[in-house]
C-alpha positions as CSV (number, residue, x, y, z in Angstrom):
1,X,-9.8,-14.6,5.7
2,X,-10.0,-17.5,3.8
3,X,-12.2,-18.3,0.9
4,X,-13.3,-21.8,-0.4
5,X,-13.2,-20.8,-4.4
6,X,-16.2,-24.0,-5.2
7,X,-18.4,-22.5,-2.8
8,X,-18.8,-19.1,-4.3
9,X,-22.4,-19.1,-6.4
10,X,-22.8,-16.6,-8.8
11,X,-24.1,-13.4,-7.1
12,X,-20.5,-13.7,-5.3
13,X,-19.7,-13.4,-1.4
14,X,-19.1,-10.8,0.5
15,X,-16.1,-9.9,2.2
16,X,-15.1,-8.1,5.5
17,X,-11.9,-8.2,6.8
18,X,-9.3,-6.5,9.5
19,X,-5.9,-6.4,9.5
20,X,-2.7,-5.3,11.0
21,X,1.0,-5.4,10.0
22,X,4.3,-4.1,9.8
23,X,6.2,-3.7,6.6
24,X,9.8,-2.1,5.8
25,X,10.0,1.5,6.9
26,X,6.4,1.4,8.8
27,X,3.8,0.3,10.1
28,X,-0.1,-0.2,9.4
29,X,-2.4,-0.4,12.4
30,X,-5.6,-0.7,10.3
31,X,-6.7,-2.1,7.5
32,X,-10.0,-2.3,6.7
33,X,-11.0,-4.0,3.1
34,X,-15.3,-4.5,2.4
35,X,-16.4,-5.9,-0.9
36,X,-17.9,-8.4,-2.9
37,X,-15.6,-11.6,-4.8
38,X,-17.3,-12.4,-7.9
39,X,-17.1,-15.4,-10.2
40,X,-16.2,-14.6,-13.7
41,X,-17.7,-17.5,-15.8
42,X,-19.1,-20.7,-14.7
43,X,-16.2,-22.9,-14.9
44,X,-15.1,-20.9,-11.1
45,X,-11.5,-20.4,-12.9
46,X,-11.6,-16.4,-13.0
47,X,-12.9,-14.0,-10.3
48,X,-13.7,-10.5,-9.2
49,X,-12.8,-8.6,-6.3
50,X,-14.5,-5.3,-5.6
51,X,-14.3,-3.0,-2.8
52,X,-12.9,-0.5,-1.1
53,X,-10.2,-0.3,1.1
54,X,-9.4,1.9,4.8
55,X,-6.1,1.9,6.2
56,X,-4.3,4.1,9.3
57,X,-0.6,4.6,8.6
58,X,2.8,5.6,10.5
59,X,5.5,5.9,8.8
60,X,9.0,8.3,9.4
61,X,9.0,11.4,8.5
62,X,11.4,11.6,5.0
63,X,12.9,14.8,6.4
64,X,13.0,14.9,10.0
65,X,12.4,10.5,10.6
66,X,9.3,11.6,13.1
67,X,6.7,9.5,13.1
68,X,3.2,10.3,11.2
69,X,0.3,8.8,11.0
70,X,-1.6,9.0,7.7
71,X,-5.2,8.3,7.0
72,X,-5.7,6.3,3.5
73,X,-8.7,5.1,1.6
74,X,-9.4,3.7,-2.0
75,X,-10.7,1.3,-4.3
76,X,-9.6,-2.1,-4.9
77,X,-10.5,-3.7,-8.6
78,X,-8.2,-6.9,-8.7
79,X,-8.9,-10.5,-11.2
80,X,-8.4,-13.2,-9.3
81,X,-7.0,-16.1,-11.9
82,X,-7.4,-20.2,-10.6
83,X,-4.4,-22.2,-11.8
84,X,-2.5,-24.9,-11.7
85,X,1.1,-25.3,-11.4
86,X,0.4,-28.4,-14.4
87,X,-0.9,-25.4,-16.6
88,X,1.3,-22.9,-16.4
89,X,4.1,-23.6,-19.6
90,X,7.6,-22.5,-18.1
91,X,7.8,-19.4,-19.7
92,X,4.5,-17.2,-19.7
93,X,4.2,-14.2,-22.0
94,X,2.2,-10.9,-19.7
95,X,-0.4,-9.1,-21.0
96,X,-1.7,-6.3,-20.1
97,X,-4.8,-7.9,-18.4
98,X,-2.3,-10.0,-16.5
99,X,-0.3,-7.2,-14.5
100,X,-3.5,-6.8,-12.5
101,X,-4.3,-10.0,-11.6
102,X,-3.3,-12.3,-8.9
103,X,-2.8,-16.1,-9.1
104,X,-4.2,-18.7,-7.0
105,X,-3.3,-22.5,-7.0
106,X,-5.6,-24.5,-5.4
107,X,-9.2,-24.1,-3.7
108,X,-8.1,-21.2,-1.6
109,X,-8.0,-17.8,-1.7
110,X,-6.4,-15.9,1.3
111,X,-7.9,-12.5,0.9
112,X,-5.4,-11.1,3.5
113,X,-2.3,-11.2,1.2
114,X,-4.3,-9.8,-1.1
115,X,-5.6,-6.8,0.9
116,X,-2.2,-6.2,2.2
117,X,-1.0,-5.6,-1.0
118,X,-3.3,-3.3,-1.9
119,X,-3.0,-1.3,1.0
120,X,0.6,-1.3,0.3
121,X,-0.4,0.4,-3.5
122,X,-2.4,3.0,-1.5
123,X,1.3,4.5,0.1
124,X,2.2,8.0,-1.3
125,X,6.1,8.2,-2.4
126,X,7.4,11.0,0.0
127,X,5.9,11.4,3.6
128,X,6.6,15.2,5.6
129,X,5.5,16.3,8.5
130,X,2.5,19.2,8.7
131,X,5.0,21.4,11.0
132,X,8.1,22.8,9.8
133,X,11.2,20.3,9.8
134,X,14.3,18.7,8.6
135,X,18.2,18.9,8.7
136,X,18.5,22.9,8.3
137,X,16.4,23.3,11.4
138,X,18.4,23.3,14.8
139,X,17.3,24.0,18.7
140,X,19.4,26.6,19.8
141,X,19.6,26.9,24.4
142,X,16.1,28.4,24.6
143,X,14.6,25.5,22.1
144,X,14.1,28.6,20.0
145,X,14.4,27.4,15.9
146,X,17.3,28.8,14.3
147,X,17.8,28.4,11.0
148,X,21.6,27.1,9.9
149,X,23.2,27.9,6.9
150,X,25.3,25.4,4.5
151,X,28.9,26.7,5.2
152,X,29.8,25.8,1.3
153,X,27.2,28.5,0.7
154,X,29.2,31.5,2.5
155,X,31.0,32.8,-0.4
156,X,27.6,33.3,-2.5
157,X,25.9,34.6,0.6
158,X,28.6,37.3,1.0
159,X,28.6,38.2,-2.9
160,X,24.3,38.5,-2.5
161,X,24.4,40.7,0.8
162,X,26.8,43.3,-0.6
């Protein structure tokens, strides 16, 4: 969705949008962002973004590469900062207000990019599957599980069973 930044008045827009896409190692099939963009000041040069964000997941499994669909949900808090590329020095000193904050040149704000990246934030580090799996597990003729040792492992096995 995009946003004209000089038509925002000061009790902010709200915002709705849907999205879908595909990223490296998954897959979202929804994402669902509602909030409010708020102007910061009235010179329209620093803005708000508030909301809350819904997203349906699948990704691999990390031990078994099945795929699993994950339902996530969270808050989105983000400073939007106006600029132009005449204002930025070439080197630029962070703070720690900055690392939360996107940048936008121009009179547009494309709140998709932003969403998607937040959604991305809202991905947990390891995914597993609710059942039991991974590379010990193997299917023996009657797709019964049987559980198969490391062979490097014998010679402790034997000294712990005696």
């Amino acid at each position: 969705m995009k946003v004209i930044l000089e038509d925002i008045e000061n009790t902010g827009i709200e915002i709705k949008a849907e999205s879908c896409f595909a990223f490296d190692g998954g897959k979202f099939e929804s994402v669902i962002f509602t909030g409010r963009l708020l102007p910061v000041g009235d010179k329209k040069s620093e803005f708000y973004l508030d909301g809350k964000i819904t997203a349906k997941v699948v990704m691999p499994c990390d031990r078994c590469l099945e795929a699993v669909s994950l339902e996530l949900g969270g808050d989105v808090n983000v400073r939007i900062v106006r600029t132009s590329a005449e204002e930025l020095p070439e080197e630029l000193e962070l703070e720690d207000d900055d690392v939360s904050a996107y940048t936008v040149e121009g009179d547009e704000l494309e709140t998709d990019e932003i969403t998607e990246q937040e959604a991305l934030l809202l991905l947990p580090m390891k995914v597993t599957c609710a059942k039991p799996c991974g590379s010990e597990l193997i299917k023996d003729e009657n797709d019964e599980i049987v559980k198969e040792g490391d062979p490097r492992w014998d010679a402790l096995n034997k000294l712990k069973n005696n």
